[in-house]
C-alpha positions in Angstrom: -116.0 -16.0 -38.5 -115.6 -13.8 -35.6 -112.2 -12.2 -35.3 -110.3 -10.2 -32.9 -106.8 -9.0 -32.0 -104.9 -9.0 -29.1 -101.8 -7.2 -28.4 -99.0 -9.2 -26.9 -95.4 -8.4 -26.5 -93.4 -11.3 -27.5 -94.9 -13.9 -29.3 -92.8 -17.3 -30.0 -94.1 -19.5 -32.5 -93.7 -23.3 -31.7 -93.1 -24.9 -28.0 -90.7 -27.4 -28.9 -86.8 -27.2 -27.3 -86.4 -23.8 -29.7 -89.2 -22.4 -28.5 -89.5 -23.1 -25.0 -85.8 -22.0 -24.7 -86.9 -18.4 -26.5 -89.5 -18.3 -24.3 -87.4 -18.7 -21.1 -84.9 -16.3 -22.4 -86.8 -13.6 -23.1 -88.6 -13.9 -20.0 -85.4 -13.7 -18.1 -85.1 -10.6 -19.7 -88.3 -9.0 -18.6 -90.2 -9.9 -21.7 -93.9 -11.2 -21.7 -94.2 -13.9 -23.5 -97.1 -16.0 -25.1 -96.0 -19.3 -27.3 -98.4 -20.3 -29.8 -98.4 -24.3 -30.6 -100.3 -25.9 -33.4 -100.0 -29.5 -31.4 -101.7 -30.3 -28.5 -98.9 -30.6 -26.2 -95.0 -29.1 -26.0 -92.6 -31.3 -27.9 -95.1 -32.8 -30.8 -92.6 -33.7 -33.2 -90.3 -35.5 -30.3 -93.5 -37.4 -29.1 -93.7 -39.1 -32.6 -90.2 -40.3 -32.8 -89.4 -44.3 -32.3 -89.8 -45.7 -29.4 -85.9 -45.6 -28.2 -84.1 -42.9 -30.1 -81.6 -41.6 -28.7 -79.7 -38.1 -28.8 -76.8 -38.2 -30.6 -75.2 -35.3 -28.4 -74.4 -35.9 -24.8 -76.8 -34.8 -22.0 -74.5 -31.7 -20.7 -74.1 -30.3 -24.1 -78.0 -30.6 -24.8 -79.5 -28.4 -22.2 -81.9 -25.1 -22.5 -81.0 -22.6 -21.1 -81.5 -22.2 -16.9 -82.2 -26.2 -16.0 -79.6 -29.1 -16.6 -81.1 -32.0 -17.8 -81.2 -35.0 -15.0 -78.1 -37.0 -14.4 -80.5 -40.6 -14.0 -81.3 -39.6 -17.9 -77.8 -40.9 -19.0 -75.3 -39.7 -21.2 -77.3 -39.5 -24.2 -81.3 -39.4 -23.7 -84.3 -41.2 -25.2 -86.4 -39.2 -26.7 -89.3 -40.0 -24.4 -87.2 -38.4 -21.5 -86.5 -35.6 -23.7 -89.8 -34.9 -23.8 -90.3 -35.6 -19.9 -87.4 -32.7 -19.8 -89.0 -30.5 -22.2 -92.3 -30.8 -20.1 -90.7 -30.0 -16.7 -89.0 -27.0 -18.4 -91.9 -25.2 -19.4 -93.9 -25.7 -16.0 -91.1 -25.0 -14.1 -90.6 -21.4 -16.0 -94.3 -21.3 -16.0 -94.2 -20.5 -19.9 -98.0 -19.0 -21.3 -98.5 -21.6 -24.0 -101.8 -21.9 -26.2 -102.1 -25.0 -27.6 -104.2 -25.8 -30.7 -103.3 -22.6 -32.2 -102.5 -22.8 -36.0 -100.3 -19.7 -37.3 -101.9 -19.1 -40.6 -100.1 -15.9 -42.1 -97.9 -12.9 -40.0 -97.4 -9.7 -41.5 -96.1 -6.2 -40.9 -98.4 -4.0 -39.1 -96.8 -0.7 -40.3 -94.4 1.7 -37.8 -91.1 2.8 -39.0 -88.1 0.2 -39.7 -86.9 0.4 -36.0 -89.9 -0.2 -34.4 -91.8 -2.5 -36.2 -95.1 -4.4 -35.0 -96.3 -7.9 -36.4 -99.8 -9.3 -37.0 -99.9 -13.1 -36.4 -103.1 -14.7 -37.9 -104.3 -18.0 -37.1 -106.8 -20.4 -38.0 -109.3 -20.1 -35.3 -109.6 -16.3 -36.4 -107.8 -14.7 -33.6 -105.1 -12.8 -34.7 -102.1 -11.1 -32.5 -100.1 -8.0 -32.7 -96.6 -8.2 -31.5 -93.8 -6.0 -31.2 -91.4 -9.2 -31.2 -91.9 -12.5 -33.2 -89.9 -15.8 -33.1 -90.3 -17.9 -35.3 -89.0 -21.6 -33.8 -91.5 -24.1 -35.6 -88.1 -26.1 -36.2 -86.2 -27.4 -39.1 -87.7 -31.0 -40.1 -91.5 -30.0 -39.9 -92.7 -31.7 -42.5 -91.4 -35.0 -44.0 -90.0 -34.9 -47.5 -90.1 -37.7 -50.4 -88.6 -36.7 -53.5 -91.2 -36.6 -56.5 -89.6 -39.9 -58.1 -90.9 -41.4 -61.2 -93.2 -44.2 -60.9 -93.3 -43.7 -57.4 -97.2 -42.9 -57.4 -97.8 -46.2 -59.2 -95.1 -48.5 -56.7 -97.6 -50.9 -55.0 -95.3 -52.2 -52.4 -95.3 -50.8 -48.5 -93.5 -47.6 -48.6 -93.4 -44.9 -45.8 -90.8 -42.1 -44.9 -88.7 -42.2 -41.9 -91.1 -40.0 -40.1 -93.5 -42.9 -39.8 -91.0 -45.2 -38.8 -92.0 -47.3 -35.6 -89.1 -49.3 -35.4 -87.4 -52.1 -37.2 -89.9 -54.9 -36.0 -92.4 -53.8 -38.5 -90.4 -55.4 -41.1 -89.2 -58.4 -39.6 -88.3 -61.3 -42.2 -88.8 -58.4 -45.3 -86.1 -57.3 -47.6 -85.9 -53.0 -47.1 -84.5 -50.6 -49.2 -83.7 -47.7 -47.2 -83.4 -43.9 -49.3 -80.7 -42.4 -47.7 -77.5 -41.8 -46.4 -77.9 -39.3 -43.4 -78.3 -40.3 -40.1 -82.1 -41.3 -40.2 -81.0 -43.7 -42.7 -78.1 -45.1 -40.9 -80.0 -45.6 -37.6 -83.2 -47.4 -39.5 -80.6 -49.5 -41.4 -78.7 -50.8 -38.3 -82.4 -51.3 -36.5 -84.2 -53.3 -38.9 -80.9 -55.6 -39.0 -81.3 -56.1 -35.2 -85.1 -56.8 -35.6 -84.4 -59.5 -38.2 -85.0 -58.5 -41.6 -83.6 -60.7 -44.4 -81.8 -58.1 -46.4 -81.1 -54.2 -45.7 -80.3 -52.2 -48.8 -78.7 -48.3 -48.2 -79.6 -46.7 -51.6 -76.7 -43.9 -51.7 -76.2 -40.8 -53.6 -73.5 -38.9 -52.2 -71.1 -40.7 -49.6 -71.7 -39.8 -46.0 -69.2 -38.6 -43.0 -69.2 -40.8 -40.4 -67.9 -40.3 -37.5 -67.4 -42.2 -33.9 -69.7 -41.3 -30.9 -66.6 -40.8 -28.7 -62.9 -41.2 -29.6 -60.2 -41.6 -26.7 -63.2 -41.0 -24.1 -63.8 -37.2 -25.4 -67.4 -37.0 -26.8 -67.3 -36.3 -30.6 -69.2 -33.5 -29.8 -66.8 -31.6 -27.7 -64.4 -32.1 -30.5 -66.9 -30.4 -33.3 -67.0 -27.5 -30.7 -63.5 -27.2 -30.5 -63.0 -27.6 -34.4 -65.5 -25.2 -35.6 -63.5 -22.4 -33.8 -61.4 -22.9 -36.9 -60.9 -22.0 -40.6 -63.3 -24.0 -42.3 -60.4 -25.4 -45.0 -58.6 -26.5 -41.8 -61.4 -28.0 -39.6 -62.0 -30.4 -43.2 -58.4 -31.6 -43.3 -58.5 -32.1 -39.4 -61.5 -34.2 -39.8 -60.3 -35.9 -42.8 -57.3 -37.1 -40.7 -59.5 -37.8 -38.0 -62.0 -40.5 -39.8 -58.9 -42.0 -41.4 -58.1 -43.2 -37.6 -61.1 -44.3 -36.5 -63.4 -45.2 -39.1 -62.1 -48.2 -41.4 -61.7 -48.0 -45.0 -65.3 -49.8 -46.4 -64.2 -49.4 -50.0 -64.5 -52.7 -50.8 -67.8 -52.6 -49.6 -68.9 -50.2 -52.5 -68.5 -46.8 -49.5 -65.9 -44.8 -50.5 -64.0 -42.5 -48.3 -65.9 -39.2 -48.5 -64.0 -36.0 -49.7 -62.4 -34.1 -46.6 -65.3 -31.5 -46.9 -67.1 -32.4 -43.7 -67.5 -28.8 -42.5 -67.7 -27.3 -45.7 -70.6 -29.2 -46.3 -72.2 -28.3 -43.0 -72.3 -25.1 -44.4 -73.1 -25.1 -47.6 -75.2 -27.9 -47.9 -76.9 -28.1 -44.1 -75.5 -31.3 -43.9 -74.3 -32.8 -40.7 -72.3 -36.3 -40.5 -73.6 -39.4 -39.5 -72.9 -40.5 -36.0 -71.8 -44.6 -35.8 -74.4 -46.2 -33.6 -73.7 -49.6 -35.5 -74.2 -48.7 -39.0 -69.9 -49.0 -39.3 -69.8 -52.6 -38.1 -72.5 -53.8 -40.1 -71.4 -52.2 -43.4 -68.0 -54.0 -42.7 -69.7 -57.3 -42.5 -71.7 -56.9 -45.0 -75.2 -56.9 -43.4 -76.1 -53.5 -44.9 -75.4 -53.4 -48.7 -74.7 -49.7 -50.2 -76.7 -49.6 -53.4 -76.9 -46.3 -56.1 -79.2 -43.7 -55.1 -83.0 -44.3 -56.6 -83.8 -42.9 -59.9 -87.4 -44.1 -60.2 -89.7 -46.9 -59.6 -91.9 -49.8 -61.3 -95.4 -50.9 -59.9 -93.3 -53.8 -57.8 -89.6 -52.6 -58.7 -86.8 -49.7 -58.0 -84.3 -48.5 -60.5 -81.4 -47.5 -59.6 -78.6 -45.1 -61.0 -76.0 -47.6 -62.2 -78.5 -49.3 -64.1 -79.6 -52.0 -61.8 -83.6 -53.2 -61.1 -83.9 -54.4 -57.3 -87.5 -55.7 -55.8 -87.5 -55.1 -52.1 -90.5 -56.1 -49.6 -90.7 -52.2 -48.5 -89.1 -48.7 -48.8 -87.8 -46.7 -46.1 -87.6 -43.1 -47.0 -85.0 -41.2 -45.1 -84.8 -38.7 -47.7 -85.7 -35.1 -44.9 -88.1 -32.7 -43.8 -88.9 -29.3 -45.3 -89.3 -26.0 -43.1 -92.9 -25.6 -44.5 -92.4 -21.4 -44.0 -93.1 -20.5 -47.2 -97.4 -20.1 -47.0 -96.7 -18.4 -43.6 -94.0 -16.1 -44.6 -95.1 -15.4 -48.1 -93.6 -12.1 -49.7 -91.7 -11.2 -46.5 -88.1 -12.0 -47.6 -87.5 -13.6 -44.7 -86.4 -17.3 -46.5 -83.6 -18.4 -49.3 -84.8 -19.9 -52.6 -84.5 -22.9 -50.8 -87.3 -21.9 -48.1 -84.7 -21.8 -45.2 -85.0 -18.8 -42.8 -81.8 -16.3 -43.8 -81.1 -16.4 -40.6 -81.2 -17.9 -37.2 -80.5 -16.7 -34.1 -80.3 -12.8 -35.3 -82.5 -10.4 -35.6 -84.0 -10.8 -39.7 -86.2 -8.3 -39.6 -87.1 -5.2 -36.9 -88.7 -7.7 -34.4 -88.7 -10.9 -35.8 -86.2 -13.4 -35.0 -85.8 -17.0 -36.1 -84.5 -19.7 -33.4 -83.4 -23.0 -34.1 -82.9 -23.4 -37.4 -78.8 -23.4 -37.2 -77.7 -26.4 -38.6 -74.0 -27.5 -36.7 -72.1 -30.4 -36.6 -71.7 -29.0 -32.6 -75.3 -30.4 -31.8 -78.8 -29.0 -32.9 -79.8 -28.1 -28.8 -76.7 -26.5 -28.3 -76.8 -24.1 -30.7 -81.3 -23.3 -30.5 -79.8 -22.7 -26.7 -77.3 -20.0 -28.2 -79.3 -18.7 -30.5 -82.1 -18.3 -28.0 -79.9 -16.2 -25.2 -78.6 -14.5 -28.5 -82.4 -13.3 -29.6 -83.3 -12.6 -26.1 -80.5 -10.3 -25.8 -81.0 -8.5 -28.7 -84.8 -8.3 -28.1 -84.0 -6.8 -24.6 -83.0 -3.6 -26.3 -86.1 -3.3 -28.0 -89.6 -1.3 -27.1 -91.8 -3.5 -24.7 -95.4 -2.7 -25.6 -98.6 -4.1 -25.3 -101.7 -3.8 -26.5 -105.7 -3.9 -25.7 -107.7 -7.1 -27.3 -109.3 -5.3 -29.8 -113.1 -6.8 -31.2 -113.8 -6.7 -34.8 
């Protein structure tokens, strides 16, 4: 395979919202930029959602940085304007994007600590040397389904929450749905509305919900304001505030969840589920909590308590995994749980990661701080490029 190397300044990997907003950022800072995207388009991953999904964080509050998102768009967007958004953004800041461009492996090219320069390989054999890397590839890349027993010998229809199309799919069918996060929720209260005879919510640790807006203040202004304090205190605050506004389903087999919400956005990346139905329908019984999934029979799941059920199909809502670890191998740069060590810093001379914050205050708020905070810092740094290079 023929090879070269090109020298670039900044190079962001990913052109979905985290890195179209580093893009922008560092461009308004006199960077040049060049995004690298494995898709075909900006916004992949938000092109594959549902038909319908909504943001769960109000349209002020979810901007990039430089360009408010349309008023016509409502007060929380579809994901298909999202993406009309996301497309306007990078033409609008004229953003350098390759598309088709598969990050294979990046390493150090060698220069002391302070002015460190990266080599970006890709697939195609082109490789780029950078004084600046972002890594903004996202947080749920790749869907995750727990390696369950049985579960590669469980004949019935069975797909992850990625795959998802919408709740007509199953019409008539009795669903289990893995999961208690808000992918769960949301795929629970849809395949009600579309009509399917029964909708389990296999459970393993009880969920924080919380309402959309209470008293006319979006619930996401009130995260902002709460995370300015003490973690110990921003738990008991939201304790007190689910007790008011979200009912007591105990008798429905959902207890009331410790008062840990925050502590549990940050230890366990764990945000809380936002009620777009899923409260009303627990209460009335038309979603029924099960125990979480131990393992599965050819035509059967088994469940923790004890208990056999045979649904028509499985919903997995079970995650996504940062899929870093091939790309970043032997860099340092991830946790044991191959999450970046940081985001929105600088975690190594050069390389920053954006959007991989996890908040309760909204996931486009805070790639948008992290970006301005990256482009900042990267401001300061050495701008240098360098001649493509034939090998």
């Amino acid at each position: 395979m023929h090879t070269t190397l090109e020298g670039v300044d900044c190079l962001v990997i990913g052109a979905g919202p985290a890195g179209l907003a580093a893009a922008h950022e560092l461009m308004r800072v006199g960077r040049r930029v060049l995004v690298l995207e494995q898709g075909e388009d900006v916004a992949m991953s938000w092109r594959a959602h549902r038909v319908g999904l909504r943001l769960h964080t109000v349209r002020r509050l979810s901007a990039l940085p430089g360009l408010p998102i349309p008023r016509s768009y409502g007060r929380y967007v579809t994901s298909a304007d999202l993406v009309r958004y996301l497309e306007h953004y990078a033409a609008s800041a004229d953003i350098d994007i390759r598309f088709g461009t598969t990050v294979t492996h990046i390493e150090p090219a060698g220069g002391i600590d302070g002015n460190r320069r990266w080599v970006v390989s890709t697939a195609s054999g082109t490789s780029y040397e950078a004084t600046t890397v972002v890594m903004a590839t996202g947080y749920n890349r790749r869907p995750f389904i727990p390696d369950l027993p049985g579960l590669d010998g469980y004949a019935r229809p069975h797909v992850h929450a990625a795959d998802y199309r919408g709740g007509d799919q199953f019409a008539g069918l009795d669903v289990l749905v893995v999961g208690a996060g808000n992918a769960a929720a949301e795929a629970a209260t849809e395949l009600v509305a579309a009509g399917a005879s029964r909708v389990s919510l296999a459970v393993r640790t009880t969920p924080h919900i919380v309402r959309r807006r209470v008293g006319g203040i979006p619930m996401q202004a009130i995260a902002i304001l709460m995370s300015l304090l003490p973690v110990s205190v921003a738990d008991r605050l939201a304790s007190v505030l689910s007790r008011l506004t979200i009912p007591d389903l105990s008798a429905r087999k959902v207890a009331r969840p410790r008062p840990d919400l925050y502590t549990r956005v940050r230890r366990d990346r764990s945000v809380p589920v936002h009620d777009t139905g899923i409260v009303r329908l627990l209460a009335q019984g038309a979603v029924t909590p099960v125990a979480a999934v131990t393992g599965f029979g050819s035509d059967s799941v088994h469940l923790a308590d004890g208990s056999v059920t045979h649904p028509d199909a499985v919903v997995f809502a079970t995650g996504y995994r940062r899929d870093l670890e091939t790309v970043l191998a032997g860099l340092g740069l991830l946790d044991e749980e191959g999450s970046p060590i940081s985001s929105g810093t600088e975690a190594a001379p050069g390389f920053y990661f954006v959007g991989f914050t996890v908040s309760a205050t909204g996931a486009l708020r805070e790639l948008a701080g992290d970006a301005q905070r990256v482009a900042e810092h990267a401001r300061r740094r050495p701008h240098r490029v360098l001649a493509a290079v034939g090998q």
